[in-house]
Backbone as CSV, one residue per row, in Angstrom:
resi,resn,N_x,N_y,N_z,CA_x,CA_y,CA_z,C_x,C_y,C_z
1,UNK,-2.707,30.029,-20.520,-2.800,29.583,-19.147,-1.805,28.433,-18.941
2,UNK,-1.110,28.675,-18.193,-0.029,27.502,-17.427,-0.219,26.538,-17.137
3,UNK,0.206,25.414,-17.024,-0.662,23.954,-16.103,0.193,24.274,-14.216
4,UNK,-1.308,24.243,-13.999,-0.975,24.508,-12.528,0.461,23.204,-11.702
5,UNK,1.243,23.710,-11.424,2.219,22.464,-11.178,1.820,21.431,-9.708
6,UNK,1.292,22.677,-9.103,0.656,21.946,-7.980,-0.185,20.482,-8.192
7,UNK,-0.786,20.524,-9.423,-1.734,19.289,-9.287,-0.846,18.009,-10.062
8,UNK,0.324,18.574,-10.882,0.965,17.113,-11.119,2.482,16.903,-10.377
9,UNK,2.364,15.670,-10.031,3.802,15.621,-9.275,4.373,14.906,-10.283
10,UNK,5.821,16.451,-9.964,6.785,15.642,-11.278,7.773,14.640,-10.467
11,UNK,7.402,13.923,-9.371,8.322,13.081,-8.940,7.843,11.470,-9.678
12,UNK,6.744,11.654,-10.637,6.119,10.442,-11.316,6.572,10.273,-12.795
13,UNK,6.916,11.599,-13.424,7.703,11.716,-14.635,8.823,11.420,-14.315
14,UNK,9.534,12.019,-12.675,11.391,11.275,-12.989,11.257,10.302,-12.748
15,UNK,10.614,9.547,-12.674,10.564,7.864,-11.803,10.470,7.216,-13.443
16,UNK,9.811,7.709,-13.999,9.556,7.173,-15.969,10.863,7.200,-16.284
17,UNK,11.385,8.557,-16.447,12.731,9.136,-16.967,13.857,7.749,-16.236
18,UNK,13.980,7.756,-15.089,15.015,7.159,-14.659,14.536,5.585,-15.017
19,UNK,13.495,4.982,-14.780,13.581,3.460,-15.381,13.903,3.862,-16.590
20,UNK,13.721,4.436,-17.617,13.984,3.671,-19.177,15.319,4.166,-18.893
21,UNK,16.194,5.130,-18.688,17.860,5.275,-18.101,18.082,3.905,-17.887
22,UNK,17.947,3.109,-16.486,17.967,2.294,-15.898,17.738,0.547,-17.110
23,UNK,16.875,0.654,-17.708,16.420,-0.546,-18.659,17.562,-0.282,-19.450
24,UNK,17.852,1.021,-20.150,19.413,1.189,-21.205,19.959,0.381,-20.115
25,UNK,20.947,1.525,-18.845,22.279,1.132,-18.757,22.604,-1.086,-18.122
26,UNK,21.218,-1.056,-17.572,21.104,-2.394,-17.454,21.125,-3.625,-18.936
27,UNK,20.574,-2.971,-19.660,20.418,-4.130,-20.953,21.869,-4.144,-21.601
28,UNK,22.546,-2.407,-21.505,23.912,-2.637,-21.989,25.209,-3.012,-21.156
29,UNK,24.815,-3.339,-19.938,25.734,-3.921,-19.081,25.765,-5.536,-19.441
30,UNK,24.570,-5.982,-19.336,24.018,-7.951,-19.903,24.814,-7.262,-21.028
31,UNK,24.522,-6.803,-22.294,25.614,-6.813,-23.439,26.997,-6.807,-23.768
32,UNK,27.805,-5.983,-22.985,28.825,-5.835,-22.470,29.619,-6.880,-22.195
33,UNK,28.599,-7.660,-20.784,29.673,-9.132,-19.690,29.340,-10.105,-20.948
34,UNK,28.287,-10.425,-21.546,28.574,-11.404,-22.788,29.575,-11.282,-23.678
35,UNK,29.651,-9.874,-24.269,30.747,-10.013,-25.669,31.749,-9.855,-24.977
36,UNK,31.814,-8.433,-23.982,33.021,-7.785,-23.702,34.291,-8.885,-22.934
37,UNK,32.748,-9.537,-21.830,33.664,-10.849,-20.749,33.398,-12.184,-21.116
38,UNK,33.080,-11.978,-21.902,32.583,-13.572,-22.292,31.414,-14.341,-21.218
39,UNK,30.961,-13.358,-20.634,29.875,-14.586,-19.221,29.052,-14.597,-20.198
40,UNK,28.664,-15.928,-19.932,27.399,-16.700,-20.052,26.005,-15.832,-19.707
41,UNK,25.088,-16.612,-20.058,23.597,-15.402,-20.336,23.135,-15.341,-18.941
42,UNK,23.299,-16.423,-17.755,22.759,-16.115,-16.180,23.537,-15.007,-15.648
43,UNK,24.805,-15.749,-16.069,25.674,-14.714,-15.228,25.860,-12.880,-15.424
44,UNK,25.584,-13.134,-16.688,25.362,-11.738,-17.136,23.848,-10.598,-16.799
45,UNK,22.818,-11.723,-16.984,21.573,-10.994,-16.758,21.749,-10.495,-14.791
46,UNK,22.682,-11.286,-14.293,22.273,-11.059,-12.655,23.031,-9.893,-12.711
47,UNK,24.566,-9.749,-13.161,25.374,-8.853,-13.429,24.759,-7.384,-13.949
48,UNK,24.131,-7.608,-14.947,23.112,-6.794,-15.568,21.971,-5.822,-14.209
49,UNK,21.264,-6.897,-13.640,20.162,-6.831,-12.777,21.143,-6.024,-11.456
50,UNK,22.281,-6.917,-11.182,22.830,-5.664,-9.676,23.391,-4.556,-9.624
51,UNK,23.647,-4.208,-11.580,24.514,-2.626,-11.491,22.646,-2.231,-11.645
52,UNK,22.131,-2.350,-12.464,20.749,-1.679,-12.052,19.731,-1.218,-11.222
53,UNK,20.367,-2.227,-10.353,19.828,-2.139,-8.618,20.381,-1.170,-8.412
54,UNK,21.574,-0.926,-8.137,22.459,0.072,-7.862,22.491,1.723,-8.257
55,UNK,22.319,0.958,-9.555,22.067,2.576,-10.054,20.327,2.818,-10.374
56,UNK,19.432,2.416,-10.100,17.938,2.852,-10.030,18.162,3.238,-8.403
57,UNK,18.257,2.778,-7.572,18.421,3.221,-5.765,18.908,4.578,-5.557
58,UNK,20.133,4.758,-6.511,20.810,5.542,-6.297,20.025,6.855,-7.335
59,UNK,19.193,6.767,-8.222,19.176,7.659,-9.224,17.613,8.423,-8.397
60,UNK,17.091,7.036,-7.998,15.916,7.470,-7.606,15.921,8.089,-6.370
61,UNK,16.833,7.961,-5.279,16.986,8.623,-4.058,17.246,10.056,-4.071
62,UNK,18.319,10.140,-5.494,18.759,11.989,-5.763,17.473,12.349,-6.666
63,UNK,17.663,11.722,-7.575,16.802,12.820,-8.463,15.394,12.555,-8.735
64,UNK,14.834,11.478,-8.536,13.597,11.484,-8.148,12.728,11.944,-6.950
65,UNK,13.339,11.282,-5.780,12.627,11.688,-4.843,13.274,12.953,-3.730
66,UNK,14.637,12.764,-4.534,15.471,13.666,-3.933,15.582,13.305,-2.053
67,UNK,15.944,12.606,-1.591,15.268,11.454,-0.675,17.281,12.384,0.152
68,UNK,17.112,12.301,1.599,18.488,13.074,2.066,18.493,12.183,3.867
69,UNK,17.659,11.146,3.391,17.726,9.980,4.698,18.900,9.089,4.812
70,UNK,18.419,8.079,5.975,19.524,7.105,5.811,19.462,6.665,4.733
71,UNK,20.851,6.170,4.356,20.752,5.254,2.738,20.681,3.852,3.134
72,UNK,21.238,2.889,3.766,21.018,2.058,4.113,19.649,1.256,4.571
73,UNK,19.136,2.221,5.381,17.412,1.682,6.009,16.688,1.577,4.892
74,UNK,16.891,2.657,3.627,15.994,3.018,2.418,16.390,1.720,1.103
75,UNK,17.810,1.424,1.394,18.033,0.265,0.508,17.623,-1.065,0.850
76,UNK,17.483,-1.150,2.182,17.132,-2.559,2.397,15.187,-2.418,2.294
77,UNK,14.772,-1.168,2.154,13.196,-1.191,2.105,13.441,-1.488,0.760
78,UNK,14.176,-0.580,-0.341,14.142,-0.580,-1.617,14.078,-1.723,-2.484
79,UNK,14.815,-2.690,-1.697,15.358,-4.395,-1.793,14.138,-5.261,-1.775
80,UNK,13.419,-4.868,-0.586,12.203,-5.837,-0.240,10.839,-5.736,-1.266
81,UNK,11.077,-3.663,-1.749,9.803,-3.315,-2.782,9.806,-4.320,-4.381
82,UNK,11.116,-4.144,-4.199,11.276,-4.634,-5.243,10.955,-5.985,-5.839
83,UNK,11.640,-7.096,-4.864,10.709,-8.134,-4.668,9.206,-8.171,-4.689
84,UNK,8.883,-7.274,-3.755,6.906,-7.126,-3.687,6.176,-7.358,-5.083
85,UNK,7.007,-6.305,-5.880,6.855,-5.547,-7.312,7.116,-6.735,-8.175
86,UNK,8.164,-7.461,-7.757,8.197,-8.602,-8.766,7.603,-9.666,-8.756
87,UNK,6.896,-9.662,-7.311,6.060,-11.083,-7.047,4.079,-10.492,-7.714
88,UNK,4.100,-9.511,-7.656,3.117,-9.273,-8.110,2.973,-8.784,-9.886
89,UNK,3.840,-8.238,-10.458,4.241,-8.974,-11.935,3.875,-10.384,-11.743
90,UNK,4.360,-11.578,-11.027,4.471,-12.365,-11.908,3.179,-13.220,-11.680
91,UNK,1.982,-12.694,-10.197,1.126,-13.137,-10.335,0.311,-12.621,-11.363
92,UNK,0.382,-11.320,-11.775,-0.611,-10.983,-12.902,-0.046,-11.880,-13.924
93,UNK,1.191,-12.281,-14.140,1.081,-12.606,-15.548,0.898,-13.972,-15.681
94,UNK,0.959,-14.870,-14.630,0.492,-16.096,-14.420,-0.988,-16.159,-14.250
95,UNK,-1.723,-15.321,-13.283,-3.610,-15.167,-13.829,-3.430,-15.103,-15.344
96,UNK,-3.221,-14.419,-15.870,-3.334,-13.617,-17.451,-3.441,-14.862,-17.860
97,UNK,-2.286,-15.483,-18.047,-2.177,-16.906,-19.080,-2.983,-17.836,-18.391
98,UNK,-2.420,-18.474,-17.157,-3.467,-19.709,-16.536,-5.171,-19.468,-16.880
99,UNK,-5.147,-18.580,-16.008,-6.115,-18.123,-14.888,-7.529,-17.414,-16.721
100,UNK,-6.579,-16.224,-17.320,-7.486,-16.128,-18.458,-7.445,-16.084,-19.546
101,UNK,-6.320,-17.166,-19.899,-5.877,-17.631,-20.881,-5.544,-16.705,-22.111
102,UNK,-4.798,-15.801,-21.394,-4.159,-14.436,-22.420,-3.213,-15.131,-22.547
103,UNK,-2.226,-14.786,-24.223,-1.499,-15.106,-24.772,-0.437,-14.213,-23.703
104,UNK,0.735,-15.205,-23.904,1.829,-15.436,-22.863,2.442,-13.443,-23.246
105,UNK,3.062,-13.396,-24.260,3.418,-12.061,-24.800,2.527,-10.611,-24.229
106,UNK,1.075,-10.885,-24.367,0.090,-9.395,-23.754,0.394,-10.130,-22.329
107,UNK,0.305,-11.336,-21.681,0.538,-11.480,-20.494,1.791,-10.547,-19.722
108,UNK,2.911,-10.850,-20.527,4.038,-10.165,-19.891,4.056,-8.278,-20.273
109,UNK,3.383,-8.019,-20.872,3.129,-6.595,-21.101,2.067,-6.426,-19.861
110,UNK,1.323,-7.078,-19.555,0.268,-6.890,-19.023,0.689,-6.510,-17.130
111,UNK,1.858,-7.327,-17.157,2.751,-7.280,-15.851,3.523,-5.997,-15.091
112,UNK,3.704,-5.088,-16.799,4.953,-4.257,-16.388,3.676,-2.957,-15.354
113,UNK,2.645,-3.326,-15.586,1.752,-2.062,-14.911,1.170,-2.239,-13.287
114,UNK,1.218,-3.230,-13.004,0.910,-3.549,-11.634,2.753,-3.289,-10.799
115,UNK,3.488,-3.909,-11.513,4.788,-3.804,-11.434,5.524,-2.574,-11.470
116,UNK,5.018,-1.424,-12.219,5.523,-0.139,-12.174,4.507,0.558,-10.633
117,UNK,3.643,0.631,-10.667,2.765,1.566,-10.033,3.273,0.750,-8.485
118,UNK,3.753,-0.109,-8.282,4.024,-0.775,-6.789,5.272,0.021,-6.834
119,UNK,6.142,-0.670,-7.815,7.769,0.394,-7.607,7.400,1.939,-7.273
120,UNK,6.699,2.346,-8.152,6.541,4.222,-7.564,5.901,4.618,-6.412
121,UNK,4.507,3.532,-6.355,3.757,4.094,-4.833,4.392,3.978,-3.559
122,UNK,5.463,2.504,-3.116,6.044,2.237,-2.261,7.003,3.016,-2.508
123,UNK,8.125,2.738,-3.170,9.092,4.095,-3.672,8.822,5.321,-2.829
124,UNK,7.600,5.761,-3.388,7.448,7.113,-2.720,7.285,7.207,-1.243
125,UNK,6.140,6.674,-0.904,5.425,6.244,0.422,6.271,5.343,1.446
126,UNK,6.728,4.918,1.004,7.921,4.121,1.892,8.940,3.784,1.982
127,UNK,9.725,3.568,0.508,11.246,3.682,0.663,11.817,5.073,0.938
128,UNK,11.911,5.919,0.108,12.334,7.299,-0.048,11.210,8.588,1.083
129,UNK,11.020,8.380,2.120,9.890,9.092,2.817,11.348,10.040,3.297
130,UNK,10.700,11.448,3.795,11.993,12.010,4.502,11.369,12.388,5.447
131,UNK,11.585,12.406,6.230,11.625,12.655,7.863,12.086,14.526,8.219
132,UNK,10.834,15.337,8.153,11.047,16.746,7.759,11.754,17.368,9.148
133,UNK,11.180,16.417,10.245,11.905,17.427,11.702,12.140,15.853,12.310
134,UNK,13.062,16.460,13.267,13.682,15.198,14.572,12.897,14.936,15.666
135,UNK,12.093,13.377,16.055,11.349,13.195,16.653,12.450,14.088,18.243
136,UNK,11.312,15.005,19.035,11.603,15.298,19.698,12.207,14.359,21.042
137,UNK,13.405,15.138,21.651,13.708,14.189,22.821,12.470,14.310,23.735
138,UNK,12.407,12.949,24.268,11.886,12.578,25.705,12.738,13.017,26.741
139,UNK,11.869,13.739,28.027,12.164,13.866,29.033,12.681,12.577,30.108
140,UNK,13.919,12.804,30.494,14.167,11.373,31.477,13.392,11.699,32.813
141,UNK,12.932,10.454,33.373,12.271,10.118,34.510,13.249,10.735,35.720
């Protein structure tokens, strides 16, 4: 017997697939501007962080959600999730340690899961939504 495909959406496996893509080509870009350019460790991690932006937006619009909207409206939502996603990482991992005095290390593991499931639910639900027909014209007065 087959696994019915209907009940799992594989748009939650490419969203897996493309972050750890995304964690490579980002960690070896920070590797790269250090040895290759000599930047310094800020300059490199941001360097690092905006080809990743770039290419998670872009990976996740084709082949995850397969998304055929504006690109622009979807990047500046994509921009804001992302933030969301990171402000809520960093409250879990600040409860964790402050709040219940989990060791700092399970704290930051503890982050990447509130932090993933915001990137995919908004992702799905609101950055990448497609718009299946054209709101019909209105009749002029």
């Amino acid at each position: 017997m087959s696994w019915p495909t209907s009940l799992f959406d594989w748009s939650a496996l490419r969203f897996v697939l493309v972050g750890a893509a995304n964690t490579l080509i980002g960690l070896l870009t920070i590797y790269a501007a250090k040895w290759l350019l000599g930047m310094g460790d800020v300059l490199a991690n941001a360097v690092g962080y905006a080809i990743g932006l770039a290419v998670s937006f872009q990976m996740h619009a084709r082949f995850t959600f397969r998304y055929t909207g504006p690109q622009l409206a979807a990047l500046v939502k994509y921009v804001l999730v992302i933030v969301a996603s990171y402000l809520l990482n960093l409250t879990t991992v600040m409860t964790a340690i402050h709040g219940l005095q989990i060791n700092s290390y399970l704290a930051q593991a503890m982050g990447i899961v509130p932090y993933t499931l915001c990137m995919y639910l908004c992702s799905r639900h609101f950055v990448f939504v497609q718009s299946d027909a054209l709101p019909e014209a209105q009749p002029r007065p």
